[in-house]
N, C-alpha and C positions, 0 to 999 in steps of 0.2 A: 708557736707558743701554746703553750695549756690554757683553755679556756673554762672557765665555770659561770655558768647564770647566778643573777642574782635572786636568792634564796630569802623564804620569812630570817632562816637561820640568821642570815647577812643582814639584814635590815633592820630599821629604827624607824620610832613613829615619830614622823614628820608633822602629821596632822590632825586633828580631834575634831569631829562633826557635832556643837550641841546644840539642842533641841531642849528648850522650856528650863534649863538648867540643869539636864543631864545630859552625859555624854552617847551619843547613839552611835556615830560609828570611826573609827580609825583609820587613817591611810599610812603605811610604812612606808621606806623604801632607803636609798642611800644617795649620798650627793658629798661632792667635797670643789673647794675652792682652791685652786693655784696662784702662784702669783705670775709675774710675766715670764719666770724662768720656768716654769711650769712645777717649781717646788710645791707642793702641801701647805698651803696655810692652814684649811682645817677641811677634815675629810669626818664624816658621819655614817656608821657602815662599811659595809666590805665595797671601796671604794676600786677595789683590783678586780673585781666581777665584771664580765662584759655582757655588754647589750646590743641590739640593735639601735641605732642612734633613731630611727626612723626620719624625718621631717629635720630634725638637728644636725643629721648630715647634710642638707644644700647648701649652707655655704660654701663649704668644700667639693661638693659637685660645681657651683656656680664660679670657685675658683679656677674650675678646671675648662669647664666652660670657656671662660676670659681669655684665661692661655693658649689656650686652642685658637685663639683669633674672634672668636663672636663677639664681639667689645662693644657691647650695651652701654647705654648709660642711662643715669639718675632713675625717672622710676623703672624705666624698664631693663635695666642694670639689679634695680631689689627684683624687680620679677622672676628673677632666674635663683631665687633661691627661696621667694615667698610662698606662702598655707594660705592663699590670700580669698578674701571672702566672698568673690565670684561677683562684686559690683559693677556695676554697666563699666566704672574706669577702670576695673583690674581688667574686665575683657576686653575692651577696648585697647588698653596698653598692649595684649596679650595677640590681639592680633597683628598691630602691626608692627610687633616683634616679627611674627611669621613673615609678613608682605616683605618687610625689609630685605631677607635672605630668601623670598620666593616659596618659602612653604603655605599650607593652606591647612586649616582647620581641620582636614581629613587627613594631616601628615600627622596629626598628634598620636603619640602608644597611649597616653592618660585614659582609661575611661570613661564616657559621659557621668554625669554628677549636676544636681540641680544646685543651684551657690549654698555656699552659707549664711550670708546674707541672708534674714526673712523679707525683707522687702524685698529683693532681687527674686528671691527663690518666688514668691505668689507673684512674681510677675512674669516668669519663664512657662514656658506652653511646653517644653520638654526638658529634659536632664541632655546636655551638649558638655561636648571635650574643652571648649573653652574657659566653660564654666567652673571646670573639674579644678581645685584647690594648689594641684601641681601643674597646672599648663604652662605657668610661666618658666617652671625649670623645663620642661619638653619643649617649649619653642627655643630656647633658650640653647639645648642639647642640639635640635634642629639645625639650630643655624650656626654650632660648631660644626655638622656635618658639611653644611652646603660651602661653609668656608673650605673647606680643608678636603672635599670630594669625595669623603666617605657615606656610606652607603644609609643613608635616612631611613630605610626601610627594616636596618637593623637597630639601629640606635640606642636598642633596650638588651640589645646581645652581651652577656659579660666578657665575651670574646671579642667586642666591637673597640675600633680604636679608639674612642670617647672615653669606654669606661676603664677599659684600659688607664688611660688617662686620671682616669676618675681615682682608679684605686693608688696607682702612684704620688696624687696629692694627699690621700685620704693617710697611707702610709708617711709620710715626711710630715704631716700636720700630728699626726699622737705619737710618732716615734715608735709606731708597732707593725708589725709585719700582719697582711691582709690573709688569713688563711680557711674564710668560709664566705662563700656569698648566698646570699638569699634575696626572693624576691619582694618589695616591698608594695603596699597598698596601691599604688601610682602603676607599677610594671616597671620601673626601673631594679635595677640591682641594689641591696643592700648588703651593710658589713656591719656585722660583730665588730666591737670596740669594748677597752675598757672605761668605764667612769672616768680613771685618770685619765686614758688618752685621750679622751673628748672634751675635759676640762685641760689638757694642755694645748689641745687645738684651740681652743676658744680661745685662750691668752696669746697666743700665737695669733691668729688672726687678729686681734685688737690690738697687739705690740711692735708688731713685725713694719719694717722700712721696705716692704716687699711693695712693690706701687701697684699691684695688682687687687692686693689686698687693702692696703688705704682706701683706693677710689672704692671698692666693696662697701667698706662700714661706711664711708663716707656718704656711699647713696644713701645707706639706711639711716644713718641719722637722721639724713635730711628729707630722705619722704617714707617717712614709719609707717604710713597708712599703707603702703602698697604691702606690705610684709605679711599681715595680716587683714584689718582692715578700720575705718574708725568706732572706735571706742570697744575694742578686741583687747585682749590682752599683750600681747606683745607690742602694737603699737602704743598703747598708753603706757608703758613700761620706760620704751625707747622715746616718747615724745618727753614724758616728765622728769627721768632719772637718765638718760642722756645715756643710755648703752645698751647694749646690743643685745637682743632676746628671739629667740628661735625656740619655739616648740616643735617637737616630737609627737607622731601618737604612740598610744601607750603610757602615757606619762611621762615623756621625757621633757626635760627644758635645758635651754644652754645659754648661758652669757657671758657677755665679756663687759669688763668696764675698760674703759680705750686708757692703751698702756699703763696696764694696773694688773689685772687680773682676768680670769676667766674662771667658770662655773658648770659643770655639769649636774641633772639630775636622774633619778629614776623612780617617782610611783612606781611600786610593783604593784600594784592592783593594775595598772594601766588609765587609773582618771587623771586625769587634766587638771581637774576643780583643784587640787591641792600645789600642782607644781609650780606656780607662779608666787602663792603664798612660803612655800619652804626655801624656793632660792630663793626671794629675795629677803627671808627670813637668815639664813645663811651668810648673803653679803652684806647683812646687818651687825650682824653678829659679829664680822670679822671687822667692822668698820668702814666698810669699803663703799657703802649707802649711809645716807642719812635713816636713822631709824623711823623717824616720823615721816619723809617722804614716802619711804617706802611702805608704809599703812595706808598712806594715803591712796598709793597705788593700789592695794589691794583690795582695799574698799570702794574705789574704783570699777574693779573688776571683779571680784568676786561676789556672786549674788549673797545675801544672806538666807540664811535658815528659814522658811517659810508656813504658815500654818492660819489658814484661813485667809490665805491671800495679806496674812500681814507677816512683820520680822518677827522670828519668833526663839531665833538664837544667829550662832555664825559658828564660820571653821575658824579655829585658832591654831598657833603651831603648836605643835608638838612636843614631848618631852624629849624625843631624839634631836631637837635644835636647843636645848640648853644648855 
């Protein structure tokens, strides 16, 4: 297929940074909402641009994961597709992910990384692979290897039968043919996708009678802190509005609401700060959220405007979600 990035040209402003009662600065980008059939309910921007999903893509690696035979569950079931905040319980889940299928903290490709977490982090004496934000989809990829006898030492190869694997679900989840890979922040492989196809993935995973897929969101429902971590954005997301949120870096986010719809985003600057607030500004819009929960959520989570240590404005959306 013809690929094009997404461009200022393609993009809408999503979001408005003010300060003291003016506006200081602006986030673009584009996102649109499907419904379970993966039709457009409302797209914002050149919704046909592809991206790198970054971080937005594990569920669909942890789907692939699953089938392959490493059949986790509940929290260490979300580990294999969580940005999780490196807390003594993400690591601790994350190891004996490995124990189980016999791998060891030194089988990880992730690079060391100090948590996200600040308590964790001023409590680590060094940056360790466990701690690194994707360990749980690499022990996770691991222990499809040691299931199935393939070669652990490759595991990060786009010639390797995992990701192989990888890209065959990643193709049946958007309905688009996989024709670049790149590598992503973790060492694993990444794919270009379009908006749409990442928002028809996502409604496809929240809709789908696939049982593979059920027990998937079904973990995450029910333990949202492993995803990220408590009081992060995706898990307050998923713990109060009851569906399913995956960020991206770069500014990407993804959701689903369980058989309803699904959602992709894209910041093109690549901040964060804003993608939480435009989707779920988005599935406000289309109905699919209560409007006021989803404030609530955001208020939540998004710091306000700051200015001598007090509030001194906030980000609001945008005139590209009106």
């Amino acid at each position: 297929m013809s690929r094009r990035p997404l461009t200022a040209d393609g993009a809408v402003e999503l979001a408005v940074v003010e300060r003291s009662g003016f506006d200081e600065s602006r986030h673009l980008g584009a996102g649109l909402v499907v419904d379970a059939t993966g039709a457009v309910v409302r797209g914002v921007g050149d919704v046909g641009a592809s991206i790198y999903p970054r971080s937005s893509l594990k569920p669909f690696q942890a789907l692939a994961v699953r089938r392959a035979g490493a059949r986790f569950e509940g929290e260490q079931l979300v580990l294999t597709l969580a940005s999780h905040a490196g807390t003594p319980r993400h690591q601790d889940a994350v190891r004996a992910m490995l124990a189980a299928h016999g791998n060891t903290p030194d089988d990880l490709g992730c690079p060391p990384a100090l948590p996200l977490d600040p308590t964790a982090a001023h409590a680590a004496t060094a940056p360790t692979r466990v701690a690194m934000e994707c360990s749980g989809k690499h022990a996770g990829m691991l222990g499809a290897c040691r299931v199935n006898g393939w070669d652990p030492g490759a595991y990060l190869d786009p010639a390797h039968p995992l990701q192989r694997a990888v890209v065959a679900t990643v193709e049946a989840a958007t309905a688009e043919i996989v024709d670049h890979i790149g590598v992503d922040g973790c060492g694993t492989p990444v794919v270009p996708v379009t908006l749409h196809g990442l928002a028809r993935a996502a409604a496809g995973l929240v809709s789908t009678d696939d049982p593979d897929a059920r027990d998937l969101v079904d973990a995450v429902l029910a333990h949202p802190w492993a995803v990220d971590g408590p009081g992060r954005p995706n898990a307050v997301t998923i713990e109060r509005l009851g569906i399913v949120a995956k960020l991206g870096a770069e500014g990407v986010m993804l959701m689903g609401v369980p058989g309803r719809a699904g959602l992709a985003l894209k910041v093109l600057d690549g901040n964060l700060r804003a993608a939480t607030l435009a989707a779920l500004e988005l599935l406000a819009t289309t109905g699919l959220v209560d409007p006021a929960a989803a404030r609530r959520v955001v208020d939540a989570v998004i710091p306000p405007v700051t200015g001598a240590g007090r509030a001194v404005g906030r980000i609001r959306p945008g005139a590209g979600l009106r």
